[in-house]
TIPA-416742 format. One line per 8 residues: number of its first residue (from 1); their letters; for each residue x, y, z of N, C-alpha, C, O. Coordinates in steps of 0.1 Angstrom, whole numbers, plus 5000, padded with zeros to 4 digits. Layout:
N
NUM = a = X/Y/Z/X/Y/Z/X/Y/Z/X/Y/Z; ...
END
This chain:
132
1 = xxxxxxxx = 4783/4710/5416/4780/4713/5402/4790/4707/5393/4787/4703/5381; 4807/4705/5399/4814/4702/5389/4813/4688/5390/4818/4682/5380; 4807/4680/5399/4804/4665/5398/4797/4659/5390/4799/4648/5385; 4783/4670/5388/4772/4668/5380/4781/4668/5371/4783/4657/5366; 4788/4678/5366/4794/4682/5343/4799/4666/5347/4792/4657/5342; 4811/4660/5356/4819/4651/5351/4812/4639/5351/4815/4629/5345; 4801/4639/5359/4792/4620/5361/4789/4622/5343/4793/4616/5334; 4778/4635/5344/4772/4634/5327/4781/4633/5316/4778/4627/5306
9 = xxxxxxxx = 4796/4640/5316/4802/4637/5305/4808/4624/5306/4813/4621/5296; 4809/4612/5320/4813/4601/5320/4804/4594/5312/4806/4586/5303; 4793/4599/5317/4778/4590/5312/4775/4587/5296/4771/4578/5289; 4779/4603/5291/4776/4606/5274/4791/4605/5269/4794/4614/5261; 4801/4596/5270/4814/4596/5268/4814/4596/5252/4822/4600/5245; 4804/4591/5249/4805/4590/5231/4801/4603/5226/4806/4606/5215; 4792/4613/5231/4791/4625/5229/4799/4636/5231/4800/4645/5222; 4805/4636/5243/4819/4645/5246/4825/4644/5234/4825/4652/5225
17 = xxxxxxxx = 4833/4628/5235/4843/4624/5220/4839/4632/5209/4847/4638/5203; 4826/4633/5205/4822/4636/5190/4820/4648/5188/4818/4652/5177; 4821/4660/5202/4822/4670/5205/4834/4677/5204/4836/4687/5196; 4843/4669/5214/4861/4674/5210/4864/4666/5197/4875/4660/5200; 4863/4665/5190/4867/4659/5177/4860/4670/5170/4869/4677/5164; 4849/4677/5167/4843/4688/5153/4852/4701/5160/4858/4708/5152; 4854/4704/5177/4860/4713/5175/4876/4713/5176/4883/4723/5180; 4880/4703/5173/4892/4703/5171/4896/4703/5155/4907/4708/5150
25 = xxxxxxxx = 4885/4697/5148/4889/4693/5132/4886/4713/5133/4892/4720/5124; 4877/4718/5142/4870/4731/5135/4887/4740/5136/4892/4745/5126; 4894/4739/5147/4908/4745/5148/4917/4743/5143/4926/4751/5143; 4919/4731/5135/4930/4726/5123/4925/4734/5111/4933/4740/5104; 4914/4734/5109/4910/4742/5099/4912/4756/5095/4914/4761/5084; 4910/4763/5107/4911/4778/5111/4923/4782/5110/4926/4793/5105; 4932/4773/5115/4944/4775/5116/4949/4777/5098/4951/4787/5091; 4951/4764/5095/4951/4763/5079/4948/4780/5072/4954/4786/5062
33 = xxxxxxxx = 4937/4784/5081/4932/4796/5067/4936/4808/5074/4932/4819/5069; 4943/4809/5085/4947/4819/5092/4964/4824/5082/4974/4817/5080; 4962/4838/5078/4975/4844/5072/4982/4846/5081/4978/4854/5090; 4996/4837/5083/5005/4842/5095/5018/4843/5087/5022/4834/5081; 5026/4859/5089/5039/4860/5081/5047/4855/5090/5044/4855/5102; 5059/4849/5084/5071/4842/5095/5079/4859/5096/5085/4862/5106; 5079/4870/5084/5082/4883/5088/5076/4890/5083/5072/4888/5072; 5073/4896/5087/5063/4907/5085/5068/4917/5076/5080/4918/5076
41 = xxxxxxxx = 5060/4926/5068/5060/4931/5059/5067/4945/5061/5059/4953/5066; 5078/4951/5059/5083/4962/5067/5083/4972/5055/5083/4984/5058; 5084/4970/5044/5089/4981/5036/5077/4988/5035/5065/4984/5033; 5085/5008/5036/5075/5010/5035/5064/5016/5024/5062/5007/5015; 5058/5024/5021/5045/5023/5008/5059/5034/4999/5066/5043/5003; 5058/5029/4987/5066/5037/4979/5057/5034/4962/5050/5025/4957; 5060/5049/4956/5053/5053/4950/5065/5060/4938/5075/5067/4942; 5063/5057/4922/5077/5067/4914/5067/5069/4904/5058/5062/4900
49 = xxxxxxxx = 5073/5083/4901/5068/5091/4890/5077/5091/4876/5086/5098/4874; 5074/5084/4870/5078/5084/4859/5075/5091/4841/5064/5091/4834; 5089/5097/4837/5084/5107/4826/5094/5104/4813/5104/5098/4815; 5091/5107/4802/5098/5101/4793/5098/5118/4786/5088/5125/4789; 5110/5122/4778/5111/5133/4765/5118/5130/4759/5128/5128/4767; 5120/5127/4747/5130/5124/4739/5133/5137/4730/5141/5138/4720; 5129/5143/4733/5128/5157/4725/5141/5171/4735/5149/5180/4730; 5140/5168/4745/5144/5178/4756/5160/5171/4757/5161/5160/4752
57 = xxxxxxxx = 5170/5177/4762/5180/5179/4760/5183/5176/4782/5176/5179/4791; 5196/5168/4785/5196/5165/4804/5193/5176/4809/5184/5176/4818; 5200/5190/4806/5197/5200/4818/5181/5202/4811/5174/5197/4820; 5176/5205/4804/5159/5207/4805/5149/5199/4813/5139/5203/4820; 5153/5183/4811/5145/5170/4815/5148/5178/4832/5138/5180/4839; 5156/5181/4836/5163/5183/4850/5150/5199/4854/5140/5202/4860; 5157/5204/4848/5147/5215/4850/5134/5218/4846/5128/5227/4853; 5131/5214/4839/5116/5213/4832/5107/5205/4842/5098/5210/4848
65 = xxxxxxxx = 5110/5195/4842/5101/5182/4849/5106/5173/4863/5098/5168/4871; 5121/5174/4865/5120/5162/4874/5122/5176/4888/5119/5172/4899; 5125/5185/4888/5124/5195/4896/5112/5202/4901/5110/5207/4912; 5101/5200/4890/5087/5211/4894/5085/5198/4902/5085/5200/4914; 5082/5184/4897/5076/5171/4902/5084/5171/4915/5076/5172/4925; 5093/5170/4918/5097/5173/4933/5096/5187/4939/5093/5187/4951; 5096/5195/4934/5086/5210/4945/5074/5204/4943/5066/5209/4951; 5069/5197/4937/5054/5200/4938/5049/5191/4949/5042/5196/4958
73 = xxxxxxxx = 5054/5174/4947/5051/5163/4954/5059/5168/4970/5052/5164/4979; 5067/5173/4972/5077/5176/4982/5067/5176/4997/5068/5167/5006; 5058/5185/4998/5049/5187/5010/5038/5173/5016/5032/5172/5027; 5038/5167/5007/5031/5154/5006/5029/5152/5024/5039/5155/5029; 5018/5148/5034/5018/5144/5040/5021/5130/5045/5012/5122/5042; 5029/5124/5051/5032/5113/5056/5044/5113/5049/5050/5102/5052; 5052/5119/5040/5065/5117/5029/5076/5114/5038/5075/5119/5049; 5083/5109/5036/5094/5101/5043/5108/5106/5037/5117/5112/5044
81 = xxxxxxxx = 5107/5103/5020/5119/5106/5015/5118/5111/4999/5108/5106/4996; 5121/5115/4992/5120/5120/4976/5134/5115/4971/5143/5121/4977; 5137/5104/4960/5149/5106/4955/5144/5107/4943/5131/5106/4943; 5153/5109/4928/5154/5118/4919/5166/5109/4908/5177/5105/4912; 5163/5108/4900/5170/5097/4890/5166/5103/4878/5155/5106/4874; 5179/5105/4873/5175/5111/4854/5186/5106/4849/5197/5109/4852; 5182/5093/4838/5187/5091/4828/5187/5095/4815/5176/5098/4809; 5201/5094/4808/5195/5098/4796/5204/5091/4788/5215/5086/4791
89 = xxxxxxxx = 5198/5091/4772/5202/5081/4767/5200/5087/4749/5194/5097/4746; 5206/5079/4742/5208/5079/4733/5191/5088/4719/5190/5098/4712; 5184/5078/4723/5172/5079/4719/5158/5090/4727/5150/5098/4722; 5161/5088/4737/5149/5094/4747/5158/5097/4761/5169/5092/4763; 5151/5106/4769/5155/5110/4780/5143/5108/4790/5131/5113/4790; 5150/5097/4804/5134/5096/4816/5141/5103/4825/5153/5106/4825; 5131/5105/4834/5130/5113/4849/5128/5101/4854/5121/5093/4847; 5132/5097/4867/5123/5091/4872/5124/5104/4895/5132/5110/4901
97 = xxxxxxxx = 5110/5100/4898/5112/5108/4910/5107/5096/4919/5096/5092/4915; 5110/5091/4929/5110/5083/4941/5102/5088/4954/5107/5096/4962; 5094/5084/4955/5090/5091/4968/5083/5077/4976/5075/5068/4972; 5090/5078/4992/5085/5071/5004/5076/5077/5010/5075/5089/5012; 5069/5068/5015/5058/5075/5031/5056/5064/5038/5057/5052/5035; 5054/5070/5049/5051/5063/5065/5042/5051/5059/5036/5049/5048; 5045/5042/5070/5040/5029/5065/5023/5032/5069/5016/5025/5061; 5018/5039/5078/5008/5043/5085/5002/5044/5070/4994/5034/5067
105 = xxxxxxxx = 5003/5051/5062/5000/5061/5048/4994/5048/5039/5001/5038/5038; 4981/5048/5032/4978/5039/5025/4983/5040/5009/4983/5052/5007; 4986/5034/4997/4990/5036/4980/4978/5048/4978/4979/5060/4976; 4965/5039/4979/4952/5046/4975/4953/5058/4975/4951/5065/4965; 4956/5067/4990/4951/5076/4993/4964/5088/4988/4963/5099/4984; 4978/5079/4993/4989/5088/4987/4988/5088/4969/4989/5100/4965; 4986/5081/4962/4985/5084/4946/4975/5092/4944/4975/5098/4933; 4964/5096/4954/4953/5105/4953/4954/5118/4956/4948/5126/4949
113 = xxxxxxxx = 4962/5122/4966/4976/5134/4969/4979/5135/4961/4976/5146/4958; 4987/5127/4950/5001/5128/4943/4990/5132/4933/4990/5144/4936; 4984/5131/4927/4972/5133/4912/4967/5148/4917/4967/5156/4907; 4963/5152/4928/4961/5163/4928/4969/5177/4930/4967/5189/4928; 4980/5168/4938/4993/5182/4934/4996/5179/4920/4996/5189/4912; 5000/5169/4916/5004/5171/4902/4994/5180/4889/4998/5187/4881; 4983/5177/4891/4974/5176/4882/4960/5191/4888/4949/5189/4886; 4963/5200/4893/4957/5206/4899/4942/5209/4891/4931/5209/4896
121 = xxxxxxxx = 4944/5211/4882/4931/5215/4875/4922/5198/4870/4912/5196/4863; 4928/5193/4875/4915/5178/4871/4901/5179/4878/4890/5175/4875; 4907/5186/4891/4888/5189/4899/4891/5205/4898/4900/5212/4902; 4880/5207/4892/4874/5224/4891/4872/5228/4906/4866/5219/4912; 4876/5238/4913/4874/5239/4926/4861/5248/4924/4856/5250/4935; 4855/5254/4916/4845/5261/4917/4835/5252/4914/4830/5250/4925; 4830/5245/4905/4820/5232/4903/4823/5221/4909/4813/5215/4913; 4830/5218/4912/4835/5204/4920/4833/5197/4907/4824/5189/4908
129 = xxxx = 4838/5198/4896/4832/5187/4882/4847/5184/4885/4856/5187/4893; 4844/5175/4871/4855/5168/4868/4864/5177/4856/4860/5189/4859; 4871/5178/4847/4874/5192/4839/4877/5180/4825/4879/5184/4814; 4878/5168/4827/4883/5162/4813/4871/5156/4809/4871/5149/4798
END
């Protein structure tokens, strides 16, 4: 049998050629459009809550907001890490709250967490509506 493939591919030598030539142009090609990282992407999904009062005074901004937003965000599944940054400044005062998660963990689905601990009454649990 392997006599027969090599007499006929001796015989169709201009066909083999024109054969390994489309699938070779076909693997230069493939290659070309294949995404390959020289490193791979390690960091992992991070997500910050950011709050502005210009009205509130550092120990309030602290206790008012950047403290409930970390008890609240804190149990988050997949969470990694929470850090906690409050600046304040002349004009306005921000919170900002930091939160990591497992790389496993997709943005989508953690900002979808994070919206409904924060925001608890956005889905009515008795209608399933929306409330805005």
């Amino acid at each position: 049998m392997l006599a027969r493939l090599v007499s006929w591919s001796l015989s169709n030598h201009y066909l083999v050629l024109g054969v390994t030539i489309v699938v070779a142009l076909a693997g230069v090609l493939s290659l070309n459009a294949l995404s390959i990282d020289a490193f791979p992407d390690t960091t992992p999904v991070q997500v910050q809550v950011n709050t502005a009062s210009p009205s509130l005074v550092p120990e309030e901004v602290e206790r008012l907001i950047s403290l409930p937003v970390e008890q609240s965000l804190g149990g988050l599944p997949g969470l990694k890490m929470v850090r906690s940054l409050s600046q304040f400044g002349l004009s306005r005062n921000r919170s900002q709250v930091g939160l990591a998660f497992s790389t496993r963990s997709g943005v989508s689905l953690q900002l979808a967490w994070m919206l409904l601990r924060l925001f608890p009454k956005l889905i009515s649990p008795r209608r399933r509506q929306r409330c805005w």
